[in-house]
N, C-alpha and C positions, 0 to 999 in steps of 0.2 A: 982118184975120182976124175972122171971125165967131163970135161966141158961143153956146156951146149951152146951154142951158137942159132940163133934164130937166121935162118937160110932165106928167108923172104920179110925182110922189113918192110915190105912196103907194105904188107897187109895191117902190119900194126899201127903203122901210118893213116892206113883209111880208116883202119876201124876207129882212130881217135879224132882225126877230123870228122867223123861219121857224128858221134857223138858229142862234138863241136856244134856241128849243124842244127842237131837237134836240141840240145840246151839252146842257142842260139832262136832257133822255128819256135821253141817252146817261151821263150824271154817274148818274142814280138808280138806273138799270138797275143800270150797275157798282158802285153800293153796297148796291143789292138783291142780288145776287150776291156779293160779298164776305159779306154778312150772311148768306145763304144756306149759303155754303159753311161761315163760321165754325159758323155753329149744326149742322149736318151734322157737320164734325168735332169740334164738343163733345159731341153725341149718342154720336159711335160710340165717342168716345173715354172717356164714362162707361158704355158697352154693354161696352165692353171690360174698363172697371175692375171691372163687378157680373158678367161671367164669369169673372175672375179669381178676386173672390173668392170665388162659390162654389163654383170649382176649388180652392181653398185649404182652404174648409167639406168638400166631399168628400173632398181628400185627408186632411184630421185624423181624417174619421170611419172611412176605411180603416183607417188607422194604430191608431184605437183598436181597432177591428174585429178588426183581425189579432192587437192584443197581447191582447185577449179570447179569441179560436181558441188561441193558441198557449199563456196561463193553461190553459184550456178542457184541450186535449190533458196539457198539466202534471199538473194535478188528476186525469183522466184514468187515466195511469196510477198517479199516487199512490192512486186510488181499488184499481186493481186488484192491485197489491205490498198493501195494506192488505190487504184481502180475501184473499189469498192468507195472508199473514200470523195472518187471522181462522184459515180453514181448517186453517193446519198447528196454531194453538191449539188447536182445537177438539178435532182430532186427538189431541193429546198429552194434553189432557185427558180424554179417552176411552178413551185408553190408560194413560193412568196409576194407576187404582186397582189395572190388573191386573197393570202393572210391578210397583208397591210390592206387590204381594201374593205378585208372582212373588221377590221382592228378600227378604222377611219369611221364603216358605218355605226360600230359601236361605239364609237366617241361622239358622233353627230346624234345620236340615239339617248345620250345620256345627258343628265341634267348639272349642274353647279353643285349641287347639293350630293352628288353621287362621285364615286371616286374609286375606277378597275386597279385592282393591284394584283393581279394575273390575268395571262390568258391564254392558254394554251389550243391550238390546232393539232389535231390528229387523226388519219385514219375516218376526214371527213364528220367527223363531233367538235363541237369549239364546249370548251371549258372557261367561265368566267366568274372570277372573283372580287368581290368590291366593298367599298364600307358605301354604308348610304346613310343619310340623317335621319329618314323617314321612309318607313313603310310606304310611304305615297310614290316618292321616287321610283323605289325597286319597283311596283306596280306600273310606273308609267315607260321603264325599262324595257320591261315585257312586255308590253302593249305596241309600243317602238319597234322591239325587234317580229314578233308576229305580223306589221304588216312591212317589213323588210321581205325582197323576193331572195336575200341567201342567206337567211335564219329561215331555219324550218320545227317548227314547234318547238318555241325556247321553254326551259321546263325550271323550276327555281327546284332545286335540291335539299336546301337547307337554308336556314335563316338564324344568324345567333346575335342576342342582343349583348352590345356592346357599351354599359354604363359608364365604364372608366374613361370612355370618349366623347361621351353625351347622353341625354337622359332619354332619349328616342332614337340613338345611335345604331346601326345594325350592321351584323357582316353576313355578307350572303353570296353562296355558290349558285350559279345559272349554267345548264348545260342546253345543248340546241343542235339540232341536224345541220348542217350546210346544202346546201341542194347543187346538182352539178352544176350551176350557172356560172360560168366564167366572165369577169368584167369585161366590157370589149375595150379597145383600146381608148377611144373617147374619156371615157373615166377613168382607165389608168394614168390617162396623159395627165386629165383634170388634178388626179389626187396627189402625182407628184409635183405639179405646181405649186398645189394648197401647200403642201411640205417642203415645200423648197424655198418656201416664204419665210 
């Protein structure tokens, strides 16, 4: 049998370093690429965490947003109940020197023997309530307030006899127009005098 002899080694030589190289190219690649990809899904996955959490910053600033609007609306109407509040003051205080003046000439109007236990203003009507001893009274009541100039045709309403309190005792509703005459100051001054007495 004859022996063979390979006559050129050096080609066996490259061709195994050849294939050195390329396992080799083939190893780097795949850990260039592993590398590749880890850093890619490290990236996306802290892209991911800093949308989050300025999804978390937006929704806190909604939330406070909203419970500011709905404060907001709160105050709102508390502003307008106040206000409303202001105005009916306003009102009553505007009306009230000419109540108590209306209230004084019904007291001066009225006798010993007669006694208001109401009296309502409104909407320009006065409402009054009273027990009196005597029919005579209630008659000299109204006679009182008709030639008063801010009772305008005092009307009696009803009349109920009241036994359990005396034997000619009566309770009686008087209702009356007020006319727009406002007291001038002269008599307001006078009347809170008289009451401050």
């Amino acid at each position: 049998m004859a022996l063979q002899f390979n006559l050129l080694p050096w080609r066996e030589q490259r061709r195994r370093a050849k294939i050195r190289r390329n396992k080799l190219t083939l190893l780097l690649l795949s850990a260039l690429g592993f590398t590749l990809g880890g850093m890619t899904w490290g990236w996306e996955k802290l892209t991911l965490a800093d949308y989050q959490t300025a999804l978390s910053i937006l929704e806190d600033n909604n939330r406070q947003i909203t419970s500011q609007l709905n404060q907001k609306k709160q105050l709102d109407t508390l502003k307008i109940k106040l206000n409303n509040q202001i105005t009916t003051i306003n009102n009553l205080q505007k009306r009230q020197p000419f109540a108590l003046y209306l209230l004084e000439n019904l007291s001066q109007a009225s006798t010993g023997n007669l006694y208001l236990s109401h009296f309502n203003l409104n909407a320009g009507q006065v409402e009054i309530q009273g027990i009196a001893k005597t029919d005579r009274d209630i008659a000299q009541l109204i006679t009182k307030l008709q030639t008063s100039r801010h009772y305008q045709t005092p009307h009696l309403v009803n009349i109920i006899s009241r036994p359990n309190l005396g034997k000619a005792v009566k309770q009686f509703t008087i209702t009356s127009q007020t006319t727009a005459i406002q007291p001038n100051l002269k008599e307001i001054s006078s009347l809170q005098e008289q009451t401050s007495l």
